[in-house]
N, C-alpha and C positions, 0 to 999 in steps of 0.2 A: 872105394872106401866102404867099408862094411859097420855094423852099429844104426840103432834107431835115434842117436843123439845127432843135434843139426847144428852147426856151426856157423857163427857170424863172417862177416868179409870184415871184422876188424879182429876175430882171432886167429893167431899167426899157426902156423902148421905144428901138430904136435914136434918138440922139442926130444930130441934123442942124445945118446951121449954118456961118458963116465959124472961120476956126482961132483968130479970138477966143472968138468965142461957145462952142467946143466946150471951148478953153481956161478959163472961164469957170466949166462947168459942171464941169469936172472939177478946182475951185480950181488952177487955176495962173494963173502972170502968163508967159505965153510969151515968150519971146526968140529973136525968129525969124533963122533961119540962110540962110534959102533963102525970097526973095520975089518971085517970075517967075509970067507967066499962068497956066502949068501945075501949078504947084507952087508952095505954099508950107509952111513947113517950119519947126519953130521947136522947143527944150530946153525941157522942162520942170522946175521942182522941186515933191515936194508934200511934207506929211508920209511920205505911202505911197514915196518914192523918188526917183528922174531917171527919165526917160522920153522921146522924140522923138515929136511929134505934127505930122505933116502932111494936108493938105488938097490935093485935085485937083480942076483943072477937070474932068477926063472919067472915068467908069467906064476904059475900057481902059487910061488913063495912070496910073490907079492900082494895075491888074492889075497890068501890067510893070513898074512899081516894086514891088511884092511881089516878084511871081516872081523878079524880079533882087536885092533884098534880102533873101529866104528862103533864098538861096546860103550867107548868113553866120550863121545861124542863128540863135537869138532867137525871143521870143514877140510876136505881134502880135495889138491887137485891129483888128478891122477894120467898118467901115459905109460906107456909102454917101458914097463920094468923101472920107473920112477914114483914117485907120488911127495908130494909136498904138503904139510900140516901147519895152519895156522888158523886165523881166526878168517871170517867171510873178508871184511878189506883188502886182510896179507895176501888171499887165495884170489881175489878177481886182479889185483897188481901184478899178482906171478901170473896169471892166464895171461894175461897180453901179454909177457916176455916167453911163455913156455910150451902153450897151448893147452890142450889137455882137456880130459870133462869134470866137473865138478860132482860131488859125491858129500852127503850130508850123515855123520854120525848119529847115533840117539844114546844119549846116557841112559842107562839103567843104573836109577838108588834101589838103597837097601844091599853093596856090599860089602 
């Protein structure tokens, strides 16, 4: 395993999978919003909250939708060609079902 992030022995191995399957494991029944090659994109509800969980074809196409979505601030978890958006509760709920590392937006006002 490569990365200078450290993992506890209570978080589960990164989660892989199409946005059913991660849907799935993280109990939701997704309602997808966004379903194109590159992106797909779906609401979630669970007990633990609402939350967006989308899925990409590529590493990089999932970069730039971060970085372009960490403009608006929010918590994200993130894995390999997935990432899930909610608020800090919904995102440490989904880490124990998903795995993943955690990643913190910053709003910019004034636009």
């Amino acid at each position: 395993m490569t990365g200078c992030g450290t993992s506890s022995p209570n978080t589960p191995v990164t989660a892989s999978g199409t946005l059913e399957q991660l849907a799935a494991r993280a109990s939701c029944t997704p309602v997808v919003s966004t379903d194109s090659t590159e992106l797909r994109q779906a609401n979630c509800t669970t007990a633990d909250g609402r939350y967006v969980l989308a899925t990409f074809a590529t590493d990089r196409g999932q970069r730039e939708w971060i970085n372009e979505a960490e403009d608006y601030g929010g918590v994200y978890l993130v894995g390999r060609k997935w990432v899930a958006v909610g608020t800090q509760p919904v995102v440490a709920a989904l880490r124990g079902r998903l795995g993943g590392s955690v990643e913190t937006g910053t709003m910019h006002s004034g636009h």
